[in-house]
C-alpha positions, 0 to 999 in steps of 0.5 A: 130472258134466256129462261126457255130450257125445259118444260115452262110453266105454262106448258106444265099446266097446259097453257101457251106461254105468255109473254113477260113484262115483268120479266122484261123488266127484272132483265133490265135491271140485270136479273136475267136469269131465273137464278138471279131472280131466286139469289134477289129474293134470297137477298131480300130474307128469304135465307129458308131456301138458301144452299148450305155454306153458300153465303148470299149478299148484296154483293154477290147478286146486286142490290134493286132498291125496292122501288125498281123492283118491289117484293111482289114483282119478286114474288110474281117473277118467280111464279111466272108462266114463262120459266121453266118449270120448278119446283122450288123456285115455285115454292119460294114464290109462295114465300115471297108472295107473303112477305111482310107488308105485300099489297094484295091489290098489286100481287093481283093485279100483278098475277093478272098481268102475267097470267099466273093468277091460276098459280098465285090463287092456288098458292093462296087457297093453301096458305088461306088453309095454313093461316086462316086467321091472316086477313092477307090470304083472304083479301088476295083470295078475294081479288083473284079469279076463282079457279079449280085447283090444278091436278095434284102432280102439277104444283107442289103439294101444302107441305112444300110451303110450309115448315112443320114440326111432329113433336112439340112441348104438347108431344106429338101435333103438327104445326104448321108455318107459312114460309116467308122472308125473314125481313123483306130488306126494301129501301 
């Protein structure tokens, strides 16, 4: 993947840049470019990180049947160690990570694989905060390694993942909701 312009991930959080099976992988089947894998999960429901105006479908990005490359290879791609660091394709890995009906085992073993369990336990730890009554965040939690959390400028601070109200029918509280795909279109 031509995916090595700027700073990776890796590289962000001190670490040498793994090679990606995963990657590999998302490239044969034609998603060869960070943007391409960022356009698939916005073709699965995740329309939050969507541009304005920009109309993302089948058609413009091609359509993986979910068992050529599932929701969580989605999620793990967009967090892996060898792109180049951002923010925002951080950020919906986040979303994805949490898509309806995601194993937590395979997520793991997954991040495991591609050596991003640092970043999957830490995105995990802060959903664990935002919907602790969701047996998902602790089950995934549970199967990773422990890890320190990451100084604060590396990975995108809790309100990066979420979407928050400041006023509501009880007047001013903040609300908190994990960001997710919509529906999780895997056939």
């Amino acid at each position: 993947m031509n995916s090595m312009e700027g700073e990776t991930l890796a590289q962000r959080l001190g670490m040498t840049v793994p090679f990606s099976p995963l990657l590999e992988k998302a490239e044969r089947l034609g998603f060869d470019t960070p943007e391409k894998i960022e356009n698939l999960a916005r073709v699965r429901g995740l329309q939050y990180y969507s541009e304005p105006l920009r109309k993302v479908n089948e058609e413009t990005v091609g359509y993986v049947a979910g068992e050529s490359l599932s929701n969580e290879e989605i999620a793990i791609c967009l967090l892996s160690m060898a792109l180049p660091y951002s923010q925002q394709r951080i950020r919906m890995g986040g979303a994805m990570l949490a898509a309806s009906g995601n194993d937590p085992a395979l997520l793991a073993r997954l991040a495991v694989g591609e050596r991003c369990e640092r970043v999957v336990h830490y995105i995990a730890s802060l959903g664990f905060k935002v919907e602790p009554q969701n047996p998902f965040w602790n089950e995934l939690l549970r199967l990773l390694p422990e890890f320190e959390p990451p100084r604060p400028d590396l990975l995108p601070h809790i309100t990066r993942f979420v979407a928050m109200t400041g006023v509501t029918r009880n007047c001013r509280e903040t609300v908190m909701q994990w960001i997710r795909p919509r529906s999780a279109k895997v056939e």
